[in-house]
Backbone and ligand atoms as CSV (ligand in chain L), in Angstrom:
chain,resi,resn,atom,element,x,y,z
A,1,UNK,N,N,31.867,88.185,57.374
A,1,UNK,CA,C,30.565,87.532,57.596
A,1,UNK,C,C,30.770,86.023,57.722
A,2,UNK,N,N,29.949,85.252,58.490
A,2,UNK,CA,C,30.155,84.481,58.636
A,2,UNK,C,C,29.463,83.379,57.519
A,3,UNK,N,N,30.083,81.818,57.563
A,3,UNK,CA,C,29.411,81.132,56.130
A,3,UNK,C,C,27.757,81.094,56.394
A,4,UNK,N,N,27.652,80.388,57.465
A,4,UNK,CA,C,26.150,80.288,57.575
A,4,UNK,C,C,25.011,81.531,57.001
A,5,UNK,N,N,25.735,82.955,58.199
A,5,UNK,CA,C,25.084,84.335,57.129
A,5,UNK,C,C,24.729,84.605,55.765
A,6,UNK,N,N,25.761,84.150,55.108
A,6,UNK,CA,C,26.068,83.871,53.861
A,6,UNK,C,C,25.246,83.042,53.283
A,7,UNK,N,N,25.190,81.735,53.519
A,7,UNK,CA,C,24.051,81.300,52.873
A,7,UNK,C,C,22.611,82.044,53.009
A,8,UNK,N,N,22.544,82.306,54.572
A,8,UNK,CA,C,21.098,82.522,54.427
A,8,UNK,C,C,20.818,84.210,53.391
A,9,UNK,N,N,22.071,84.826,53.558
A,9,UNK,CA,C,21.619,85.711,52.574
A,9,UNK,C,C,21.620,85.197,50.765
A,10,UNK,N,N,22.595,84.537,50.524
A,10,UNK,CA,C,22.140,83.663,49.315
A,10,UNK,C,C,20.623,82.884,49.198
A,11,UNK,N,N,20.355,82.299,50.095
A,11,UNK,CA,C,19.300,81.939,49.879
A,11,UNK,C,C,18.402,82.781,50.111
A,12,UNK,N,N,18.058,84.154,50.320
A,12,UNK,CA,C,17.102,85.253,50.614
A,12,UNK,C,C,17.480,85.733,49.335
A,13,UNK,N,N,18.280,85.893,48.787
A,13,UNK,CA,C,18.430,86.429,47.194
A,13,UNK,C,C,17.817,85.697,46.184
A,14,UNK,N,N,18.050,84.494,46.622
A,14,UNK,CA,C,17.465,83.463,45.627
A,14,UNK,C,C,16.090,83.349,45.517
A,15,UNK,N,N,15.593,84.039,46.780
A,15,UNK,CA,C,13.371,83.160,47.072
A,15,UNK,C,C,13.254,84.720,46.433
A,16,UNK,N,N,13.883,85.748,46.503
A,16,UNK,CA,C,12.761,87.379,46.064
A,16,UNK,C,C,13.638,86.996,44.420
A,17,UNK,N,N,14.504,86.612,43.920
A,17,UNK,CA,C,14.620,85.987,42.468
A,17,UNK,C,C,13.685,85.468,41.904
A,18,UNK,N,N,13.314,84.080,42.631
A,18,UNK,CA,C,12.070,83.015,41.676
A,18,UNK,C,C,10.777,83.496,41.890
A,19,UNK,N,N,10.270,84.964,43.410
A,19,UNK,CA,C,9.723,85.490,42.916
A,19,UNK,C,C,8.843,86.381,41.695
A,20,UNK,N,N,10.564,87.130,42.034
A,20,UNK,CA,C,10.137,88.105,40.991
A,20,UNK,C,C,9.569,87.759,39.206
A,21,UNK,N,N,10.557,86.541,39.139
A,21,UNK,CA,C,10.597,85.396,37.827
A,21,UNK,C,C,9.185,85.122,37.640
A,22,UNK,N,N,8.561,84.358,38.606
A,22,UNK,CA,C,7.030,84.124,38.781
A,22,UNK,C,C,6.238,85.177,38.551
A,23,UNK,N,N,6.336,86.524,39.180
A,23,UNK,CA,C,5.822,87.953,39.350
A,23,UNK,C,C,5.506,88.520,37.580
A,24,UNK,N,N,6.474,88.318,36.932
A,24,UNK,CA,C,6.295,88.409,35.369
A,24,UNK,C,C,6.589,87.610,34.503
A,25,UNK,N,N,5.239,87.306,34.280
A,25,UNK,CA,C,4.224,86.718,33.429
A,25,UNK,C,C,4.830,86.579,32.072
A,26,UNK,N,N,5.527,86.001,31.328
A,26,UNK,CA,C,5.101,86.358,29.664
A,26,UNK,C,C,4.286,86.807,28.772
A,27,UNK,N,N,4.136,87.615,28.517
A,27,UNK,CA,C,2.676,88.215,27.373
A,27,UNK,C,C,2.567,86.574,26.628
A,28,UNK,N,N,1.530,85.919,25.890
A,28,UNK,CA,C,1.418,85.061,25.449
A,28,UNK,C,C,0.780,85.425,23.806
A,29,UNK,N,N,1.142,84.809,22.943
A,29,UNK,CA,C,0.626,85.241,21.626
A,29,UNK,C,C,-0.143,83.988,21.122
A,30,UNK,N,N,-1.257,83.883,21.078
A,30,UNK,CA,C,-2.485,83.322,20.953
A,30,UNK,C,C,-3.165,82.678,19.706
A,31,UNK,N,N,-3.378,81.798,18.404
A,31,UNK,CA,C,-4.126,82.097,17.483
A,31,UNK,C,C,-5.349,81.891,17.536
A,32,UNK,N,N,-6.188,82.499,16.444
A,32,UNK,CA,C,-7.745,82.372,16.657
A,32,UNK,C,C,-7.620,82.071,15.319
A,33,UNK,N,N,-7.819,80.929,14.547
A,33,UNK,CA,C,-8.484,80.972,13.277
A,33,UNK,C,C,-9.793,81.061,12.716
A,34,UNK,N,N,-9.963,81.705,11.770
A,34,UNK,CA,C,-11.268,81.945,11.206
A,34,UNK,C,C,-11.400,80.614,10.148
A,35,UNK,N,N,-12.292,79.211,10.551
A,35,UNK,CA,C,-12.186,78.457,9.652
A,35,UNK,C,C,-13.511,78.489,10.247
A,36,UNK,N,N,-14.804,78.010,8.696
A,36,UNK,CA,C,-16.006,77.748,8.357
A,36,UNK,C,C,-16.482,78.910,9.061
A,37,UNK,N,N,-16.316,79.570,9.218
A,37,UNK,CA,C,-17.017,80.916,9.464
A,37,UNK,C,C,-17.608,80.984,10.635
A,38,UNK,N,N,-16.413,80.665,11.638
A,38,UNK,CA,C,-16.254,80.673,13.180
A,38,UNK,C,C,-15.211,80.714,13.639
A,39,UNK,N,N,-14.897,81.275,15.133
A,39,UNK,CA,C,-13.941,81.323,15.461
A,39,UNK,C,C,-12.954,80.106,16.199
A,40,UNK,N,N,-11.976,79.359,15.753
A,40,UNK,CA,C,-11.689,78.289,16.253
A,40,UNK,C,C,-9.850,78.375,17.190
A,41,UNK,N,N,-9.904,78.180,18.009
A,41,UNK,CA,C,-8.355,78.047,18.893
A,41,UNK,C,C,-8.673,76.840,19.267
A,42,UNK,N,N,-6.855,76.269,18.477
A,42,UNK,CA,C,-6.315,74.791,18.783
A,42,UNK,C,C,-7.238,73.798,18.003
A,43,UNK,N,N,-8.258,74.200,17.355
A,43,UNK,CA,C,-9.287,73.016,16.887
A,43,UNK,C,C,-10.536,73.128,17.107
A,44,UNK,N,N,-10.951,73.578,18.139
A,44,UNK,CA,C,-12.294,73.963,18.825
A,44,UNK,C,C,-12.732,74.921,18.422
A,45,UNK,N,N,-14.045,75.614,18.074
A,45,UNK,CA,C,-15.177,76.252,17.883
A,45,UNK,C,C,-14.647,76.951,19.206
A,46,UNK,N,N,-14.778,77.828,19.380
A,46,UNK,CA,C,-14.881,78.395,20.468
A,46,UNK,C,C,-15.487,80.303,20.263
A,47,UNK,N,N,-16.824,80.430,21.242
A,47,UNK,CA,C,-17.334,81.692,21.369
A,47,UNK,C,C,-17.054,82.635,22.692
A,48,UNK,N,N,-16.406,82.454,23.261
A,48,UNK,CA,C,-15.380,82.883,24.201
A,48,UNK,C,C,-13.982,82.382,24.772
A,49,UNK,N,N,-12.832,83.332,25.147
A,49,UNK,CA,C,-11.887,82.868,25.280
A,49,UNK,C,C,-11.375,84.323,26.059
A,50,UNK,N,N,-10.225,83.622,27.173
A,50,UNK,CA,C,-9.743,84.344,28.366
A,50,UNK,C,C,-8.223,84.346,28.348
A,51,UNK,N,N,-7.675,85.386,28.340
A,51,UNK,CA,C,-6.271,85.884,28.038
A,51,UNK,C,C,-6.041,86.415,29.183
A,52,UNK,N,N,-4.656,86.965,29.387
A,52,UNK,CA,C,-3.909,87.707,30.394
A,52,UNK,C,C,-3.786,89.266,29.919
A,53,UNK,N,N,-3.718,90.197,30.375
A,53,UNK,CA,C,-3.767,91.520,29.697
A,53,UNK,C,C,-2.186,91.687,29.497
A,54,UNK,N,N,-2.016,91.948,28.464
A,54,UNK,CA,C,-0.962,91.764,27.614
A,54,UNK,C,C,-0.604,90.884,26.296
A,55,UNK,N,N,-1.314,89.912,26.570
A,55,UNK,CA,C,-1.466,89.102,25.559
A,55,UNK,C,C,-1.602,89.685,24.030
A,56,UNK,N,N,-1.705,88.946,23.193
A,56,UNK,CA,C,-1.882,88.883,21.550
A,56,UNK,C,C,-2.483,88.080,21.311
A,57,UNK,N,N,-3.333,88.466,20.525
A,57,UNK,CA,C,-4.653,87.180,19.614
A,57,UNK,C,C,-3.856,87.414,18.074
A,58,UNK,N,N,-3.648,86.570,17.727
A,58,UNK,CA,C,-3.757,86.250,16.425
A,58,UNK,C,C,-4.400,85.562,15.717
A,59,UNK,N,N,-5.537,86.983,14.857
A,59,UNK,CA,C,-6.669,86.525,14.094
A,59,UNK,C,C,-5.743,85.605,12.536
A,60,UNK,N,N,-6.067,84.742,12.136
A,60,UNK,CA,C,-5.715,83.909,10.887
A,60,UNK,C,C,-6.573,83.658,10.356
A,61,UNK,N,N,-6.846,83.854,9.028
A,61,UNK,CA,C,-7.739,83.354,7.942
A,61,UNK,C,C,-7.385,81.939,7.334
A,62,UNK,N,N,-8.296,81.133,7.289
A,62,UNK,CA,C,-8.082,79.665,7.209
A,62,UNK,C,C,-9.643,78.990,6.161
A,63,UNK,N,N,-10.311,80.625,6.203
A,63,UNK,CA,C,-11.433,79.886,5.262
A,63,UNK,C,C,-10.973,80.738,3.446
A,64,UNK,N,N,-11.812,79.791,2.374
A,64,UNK,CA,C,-10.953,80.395,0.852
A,64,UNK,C,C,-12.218,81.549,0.667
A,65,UNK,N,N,-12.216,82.528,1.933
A,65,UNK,CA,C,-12.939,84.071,1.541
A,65,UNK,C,C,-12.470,84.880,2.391
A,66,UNK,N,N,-12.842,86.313,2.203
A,66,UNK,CA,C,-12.227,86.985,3.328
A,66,UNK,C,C,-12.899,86.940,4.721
A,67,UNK,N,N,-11.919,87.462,5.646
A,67,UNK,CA,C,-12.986,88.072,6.850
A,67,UNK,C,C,-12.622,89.572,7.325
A,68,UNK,N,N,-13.305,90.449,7.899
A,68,UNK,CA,C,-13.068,91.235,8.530
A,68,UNK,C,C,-12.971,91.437,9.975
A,69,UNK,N,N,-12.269,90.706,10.948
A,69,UNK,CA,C,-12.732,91.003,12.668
A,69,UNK,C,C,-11.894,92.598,12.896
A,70,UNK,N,N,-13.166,93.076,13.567
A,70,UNK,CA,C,-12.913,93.677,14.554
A,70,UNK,C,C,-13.614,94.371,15.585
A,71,UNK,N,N,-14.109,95.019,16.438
A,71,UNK,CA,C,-14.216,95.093,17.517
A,71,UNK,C,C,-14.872,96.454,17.722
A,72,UNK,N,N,-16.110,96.602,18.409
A,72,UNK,CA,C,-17.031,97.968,19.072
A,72,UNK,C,C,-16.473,98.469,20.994
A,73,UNK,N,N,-15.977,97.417,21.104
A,73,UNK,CA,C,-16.123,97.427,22.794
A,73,UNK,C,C,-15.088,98.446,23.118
A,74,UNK,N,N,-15.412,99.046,24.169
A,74,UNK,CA,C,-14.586,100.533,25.166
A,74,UNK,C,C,-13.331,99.743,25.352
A,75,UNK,N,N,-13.037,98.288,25.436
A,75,UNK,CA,C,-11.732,98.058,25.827
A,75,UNK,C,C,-10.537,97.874,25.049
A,76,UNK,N,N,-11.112,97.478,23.625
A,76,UNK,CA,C,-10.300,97.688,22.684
A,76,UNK,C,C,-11.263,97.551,21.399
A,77,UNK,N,N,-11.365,99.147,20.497
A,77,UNK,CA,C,-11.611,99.262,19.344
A,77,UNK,C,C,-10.872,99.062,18.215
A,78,UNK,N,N,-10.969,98.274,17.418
A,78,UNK,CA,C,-10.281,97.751,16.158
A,78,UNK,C,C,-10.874,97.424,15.239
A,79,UNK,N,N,-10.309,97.562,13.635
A,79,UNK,CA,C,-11.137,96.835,12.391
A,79,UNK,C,C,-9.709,96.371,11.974
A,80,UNK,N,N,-9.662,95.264,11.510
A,80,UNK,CA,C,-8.393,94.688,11.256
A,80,UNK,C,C,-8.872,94.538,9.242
A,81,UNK,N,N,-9.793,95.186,8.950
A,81,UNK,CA,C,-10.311,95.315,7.447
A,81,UNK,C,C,-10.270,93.715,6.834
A,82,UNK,N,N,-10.645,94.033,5.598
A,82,UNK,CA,C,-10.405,92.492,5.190
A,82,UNK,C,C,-8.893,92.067,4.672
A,83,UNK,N,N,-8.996,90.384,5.065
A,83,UNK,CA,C,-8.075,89.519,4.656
A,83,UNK,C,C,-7.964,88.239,4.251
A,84,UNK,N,N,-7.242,87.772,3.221
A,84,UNK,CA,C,-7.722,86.344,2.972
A,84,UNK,C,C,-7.012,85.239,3.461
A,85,UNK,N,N,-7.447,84.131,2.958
A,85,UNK,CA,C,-6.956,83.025,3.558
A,85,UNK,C,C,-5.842,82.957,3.808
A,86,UNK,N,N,-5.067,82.603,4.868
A,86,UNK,CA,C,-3.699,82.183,4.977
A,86,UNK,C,C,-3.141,83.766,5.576
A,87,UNK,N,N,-3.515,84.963,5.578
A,87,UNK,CA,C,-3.214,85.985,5.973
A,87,UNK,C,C,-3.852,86.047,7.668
A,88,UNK,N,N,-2.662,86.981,8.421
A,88,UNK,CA,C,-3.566,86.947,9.621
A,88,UNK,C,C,-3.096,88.098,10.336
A,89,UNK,N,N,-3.804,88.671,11.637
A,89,UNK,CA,C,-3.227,90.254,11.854
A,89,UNK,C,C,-3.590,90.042,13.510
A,90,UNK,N,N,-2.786,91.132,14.187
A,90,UNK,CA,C,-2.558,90.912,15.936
A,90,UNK,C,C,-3.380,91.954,16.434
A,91,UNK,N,N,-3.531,91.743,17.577
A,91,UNK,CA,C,-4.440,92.486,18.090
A,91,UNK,C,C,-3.596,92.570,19.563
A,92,UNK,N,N,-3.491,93.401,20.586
A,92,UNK,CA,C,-2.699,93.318,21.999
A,92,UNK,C,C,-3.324,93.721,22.570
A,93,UNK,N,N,-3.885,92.832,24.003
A,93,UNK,CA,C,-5.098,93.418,24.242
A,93,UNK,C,C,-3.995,93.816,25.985
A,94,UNK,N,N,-4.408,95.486,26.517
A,94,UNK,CA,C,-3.720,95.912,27.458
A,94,UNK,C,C,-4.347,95.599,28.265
A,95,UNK,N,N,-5.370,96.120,28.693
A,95,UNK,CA,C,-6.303,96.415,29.819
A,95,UNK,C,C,-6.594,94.746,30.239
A,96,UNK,N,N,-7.563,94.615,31.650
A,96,UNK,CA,C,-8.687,94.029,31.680
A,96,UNK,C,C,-9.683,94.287,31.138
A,97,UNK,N,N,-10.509,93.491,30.835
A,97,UNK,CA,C,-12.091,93.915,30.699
A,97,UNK,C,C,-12.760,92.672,29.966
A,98,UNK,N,N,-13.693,92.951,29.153
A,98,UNK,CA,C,-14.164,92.574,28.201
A,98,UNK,C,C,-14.737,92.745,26.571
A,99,UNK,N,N,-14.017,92.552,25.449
A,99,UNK,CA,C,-14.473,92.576,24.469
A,99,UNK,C,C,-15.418,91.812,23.615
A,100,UNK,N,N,-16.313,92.491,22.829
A,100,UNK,CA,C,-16.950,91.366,21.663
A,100,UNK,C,C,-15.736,91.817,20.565
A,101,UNK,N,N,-15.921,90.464,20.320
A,101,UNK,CA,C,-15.142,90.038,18.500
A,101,UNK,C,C,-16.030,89.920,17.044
A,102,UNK,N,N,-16.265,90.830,16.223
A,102,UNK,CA,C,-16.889,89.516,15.158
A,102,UNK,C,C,-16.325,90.101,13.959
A,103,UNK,N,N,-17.107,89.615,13.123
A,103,UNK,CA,C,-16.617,89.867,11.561
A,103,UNK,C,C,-17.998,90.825,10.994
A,104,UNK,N,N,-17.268,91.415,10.202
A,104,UNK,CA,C,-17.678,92.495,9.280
A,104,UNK,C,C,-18.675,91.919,8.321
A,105,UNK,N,N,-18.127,90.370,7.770
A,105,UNK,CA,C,-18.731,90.277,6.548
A,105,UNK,C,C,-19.442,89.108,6.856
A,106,UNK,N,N,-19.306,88.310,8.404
A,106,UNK,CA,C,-20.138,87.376,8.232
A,106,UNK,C,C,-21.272,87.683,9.807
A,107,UNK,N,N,-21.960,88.424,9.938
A,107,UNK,CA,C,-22.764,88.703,11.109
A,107,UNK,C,C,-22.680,87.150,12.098
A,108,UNK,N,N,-22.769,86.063,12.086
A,108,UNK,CA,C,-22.710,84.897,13.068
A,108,UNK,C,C,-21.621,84.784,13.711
A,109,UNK,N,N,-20.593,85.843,13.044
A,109,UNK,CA,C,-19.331,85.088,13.750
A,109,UNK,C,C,-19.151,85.953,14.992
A,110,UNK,N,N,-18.709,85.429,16.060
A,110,UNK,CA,C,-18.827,85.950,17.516
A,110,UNK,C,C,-17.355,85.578,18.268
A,111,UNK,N,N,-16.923,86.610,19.116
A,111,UNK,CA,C,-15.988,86.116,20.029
A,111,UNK,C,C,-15.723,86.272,21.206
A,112,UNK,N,N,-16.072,86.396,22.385
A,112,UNK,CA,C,-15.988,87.101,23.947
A,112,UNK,C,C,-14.690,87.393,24.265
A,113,UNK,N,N,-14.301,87.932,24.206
A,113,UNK,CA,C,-12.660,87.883,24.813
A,113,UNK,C,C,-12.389,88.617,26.398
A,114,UNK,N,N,-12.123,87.809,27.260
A,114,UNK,CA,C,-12.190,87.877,28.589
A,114,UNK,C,C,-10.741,88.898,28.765
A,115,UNK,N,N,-10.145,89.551,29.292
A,115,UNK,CA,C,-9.111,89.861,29.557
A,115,UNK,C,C,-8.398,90.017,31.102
A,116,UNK,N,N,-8.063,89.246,31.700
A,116,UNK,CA,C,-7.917,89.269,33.153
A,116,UNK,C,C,-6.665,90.126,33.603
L,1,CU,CU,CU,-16.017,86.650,8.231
């Protein structure tokens, strides 16, 4: 084969490579802390939040009581029961869709979880 061939097949190996690299995604693992009896990621209050399907939420307790999250929706049913401060539990969300989030023991607390 000739060099030129050669490259261009090196370089045709190389573009369906950084494809494929691009093509899969990392699952991402997420926290949600439960501080003042809301749901907060990175600092912010936040009553909805949008993940990749595959992802992980990690619920964390950050207030000095328990909470209970977990979940009614067809896309992912869960009770993660209670836990206290400083304790925290995963959730992997597969599908698309959409879930509600809240807590067991405090009715205000709310979470949308988008799943794309
Ligand atoms: Cu709670």
């Amino acid at each position: 084969m000739q060099t030129q061939s050669k490259q261009k097949l090196l370089h045709a190996a190389l573009t369906i490579a950084a494809m494929l690299a691009t093509a899969t995604v990392q699952a991402a693992e997420i926290t949600v802390d439960q501080h003042n009896k809301a749901f907060v990621v990175e600092g912010n209050k936040v009553e909805a939040i949008t993940i990749n399907a595959g992802d992980t939420l990690r619920f964390r307790n950050d207030d000095p009581f328990f909470h209970n999250i977990f979940s009614l929706s067809d896309l992912k049913t869960f009770d993660l029961g209670s836990f206290p401060k400083g304790q925290s539990k995963t959730v992997t969300f597969d599908k698309a869709g959409m879930a509600e989030v809240e807590c067991a023991i405090h009715p205000e607390m709310y979470i949308e979880v988008t799943v794309k």
